[in-house]
N, C-alpha and C positions, 0 to 999 in steps of 0.2 A: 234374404229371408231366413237360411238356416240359423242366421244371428238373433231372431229374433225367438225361435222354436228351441234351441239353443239354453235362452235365460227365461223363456214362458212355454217349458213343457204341455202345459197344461190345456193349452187352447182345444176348440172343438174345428172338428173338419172345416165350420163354417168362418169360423174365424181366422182359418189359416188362411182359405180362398181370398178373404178380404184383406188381408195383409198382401198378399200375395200380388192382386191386385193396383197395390198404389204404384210399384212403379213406372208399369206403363201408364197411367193416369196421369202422374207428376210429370213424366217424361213430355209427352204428346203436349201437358199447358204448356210444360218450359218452353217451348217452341213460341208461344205466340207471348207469354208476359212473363218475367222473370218473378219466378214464385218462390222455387229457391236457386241460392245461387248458383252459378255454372261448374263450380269446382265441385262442391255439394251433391248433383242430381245421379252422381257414379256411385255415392256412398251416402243412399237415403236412409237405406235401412241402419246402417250405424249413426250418422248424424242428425237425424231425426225422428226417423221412428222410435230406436232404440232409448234415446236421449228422451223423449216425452213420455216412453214408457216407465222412464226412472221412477217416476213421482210414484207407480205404482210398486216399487220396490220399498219404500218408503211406508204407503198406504195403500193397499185395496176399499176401493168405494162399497159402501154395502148396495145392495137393493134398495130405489128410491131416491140415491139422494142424487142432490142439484148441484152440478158444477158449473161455473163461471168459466169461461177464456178467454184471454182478455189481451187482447192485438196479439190475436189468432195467427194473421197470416194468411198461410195455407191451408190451416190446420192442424198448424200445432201449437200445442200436444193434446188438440182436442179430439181427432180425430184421431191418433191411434187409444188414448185413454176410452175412447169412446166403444171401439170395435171389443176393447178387453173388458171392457161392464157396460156388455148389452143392457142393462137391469137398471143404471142410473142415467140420467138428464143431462146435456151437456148442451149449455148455452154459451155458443160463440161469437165473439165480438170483434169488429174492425174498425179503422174509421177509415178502412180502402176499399170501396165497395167491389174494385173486379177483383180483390183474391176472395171475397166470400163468394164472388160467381167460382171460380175453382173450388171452393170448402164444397157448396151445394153441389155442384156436378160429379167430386170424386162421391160428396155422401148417396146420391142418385145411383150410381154406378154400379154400388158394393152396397148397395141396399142396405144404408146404416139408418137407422130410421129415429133413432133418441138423440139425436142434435138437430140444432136449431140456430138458425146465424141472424144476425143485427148489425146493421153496417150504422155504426152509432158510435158515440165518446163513450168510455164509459160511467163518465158520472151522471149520462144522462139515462141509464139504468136503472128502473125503480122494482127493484127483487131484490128477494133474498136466496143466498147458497150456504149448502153446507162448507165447499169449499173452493175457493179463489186461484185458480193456476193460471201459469204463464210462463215463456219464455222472455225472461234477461228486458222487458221494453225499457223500463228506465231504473233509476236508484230506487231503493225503498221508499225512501220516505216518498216519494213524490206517489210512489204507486199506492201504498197505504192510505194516503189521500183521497184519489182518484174512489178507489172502492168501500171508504166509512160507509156503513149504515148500509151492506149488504149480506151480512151474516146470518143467518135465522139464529133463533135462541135454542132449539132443539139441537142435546148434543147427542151422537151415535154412533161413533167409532173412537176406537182408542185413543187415538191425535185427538186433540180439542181443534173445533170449527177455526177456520180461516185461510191463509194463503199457503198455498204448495207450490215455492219458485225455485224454477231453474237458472241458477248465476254459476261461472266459472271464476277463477282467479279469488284473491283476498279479498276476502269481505268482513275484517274485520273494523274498519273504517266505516262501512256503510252500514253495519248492523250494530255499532254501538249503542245506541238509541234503546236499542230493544230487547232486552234482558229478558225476556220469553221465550227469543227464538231459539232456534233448533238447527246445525247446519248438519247434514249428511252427506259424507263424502261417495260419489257416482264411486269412486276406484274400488270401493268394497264390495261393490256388488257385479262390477261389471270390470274383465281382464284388459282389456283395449286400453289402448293410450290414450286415445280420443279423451278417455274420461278421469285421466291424473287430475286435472284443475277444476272438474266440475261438481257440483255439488247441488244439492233442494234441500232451499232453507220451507224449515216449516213455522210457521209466525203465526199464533192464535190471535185473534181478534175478537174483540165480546161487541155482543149481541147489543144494538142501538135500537131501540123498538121508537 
């Protein structure tokens, strides 16, 4: 938890409680279904927490806007992005319906009240977000697929509308395609090893009305 207080000075008492919070939460599901993995649940707050919080080292969501998560999981990186902008929408998605009984139970818990879970595909998703995160589910292009025609046209923050993903390793093979993107290397921002190879690529996507 100090790792996270650490790189987001800035939280409020309440936010820290709720950070505070996931491990025994995480811990206690790992017991009955592997949510994350066993090596993983010693070092949540580095390999997950901290790691879904990159996107906001990247980007702070303003007030209002709607973010997508998309084979969520457990909850990430919907759920720690979520506790750090109280103020924006976070629509979580699986197509595993008991980790959203864990998403829903931890957001119960820690009284996270701005997400919302859909145990769904998600082409079968009929909205629009400002913007599209996830961790690493598949290659690009396949994902870019999966989420056409969910961007709103309203743009509101510096970055242009679309996906916020977290991939490690070379990606210069799978993002050739896309000459818009943006890759941000995690090791600038964050000292750990953990995050040599990680990166959130930022990919605008325009608005399909």
């Amino acid at each position: 938890m100090k790792l996270i207080q650490e790189y987001f000075p800035d939280l409020s008492d309440h936010q820290i409680l709720q950070f505070q919070q996931l491990e025994d939460l995480y811990k206690e599901w790992n017991l009955k279904i592997n949510v994350v993995s066993r090596k993983d649940i010693d070092e949540l707050y580095l390999r997950h927490v901290l790691h879904s919080l990159a996107i906001a080292k990247v980007l702070r969501f303003l007030p209002g806007s709607a973010i997508l998560d998309v084979g969520t999981g457990g909850g990430f990186p919907g759920i720690p992005l979520a506790i750090l902008h109280p103020e924006s929408q976070f629509h979580l998605v699986d197509s595993i319906a008991k980790k959203l009984k864990v998403v829903d139970d931890v957001a119960e818990h820690i009284g996270l009240t701005n997400i919302r879970t859909t145990h769904s595909r998600v082409e079968a998703i009929d909205e629009q977000f400002d913007f599209i995160v996830s961790r690493a589910v598949t290659a690009m292009p396949a994902f870019v697929k999966w989420v056409k025609g969910k961007i709103t046209k309203e743009q509101r923050h510096d970055l242009k509308n679309g996906i916020l993903y977290l991939k490690g390793g070379d990606l210069s093979e799978e993002l050739k395609p896309y000459k818009t993107a943006t890759i941000y290397n995690l090791n600038d921002y964050f000292k750990e090893a953990f995050f040599e190879t990680k990166k959130v690529v930022h990919l605008p996507l325009k608005y399909r009305g």
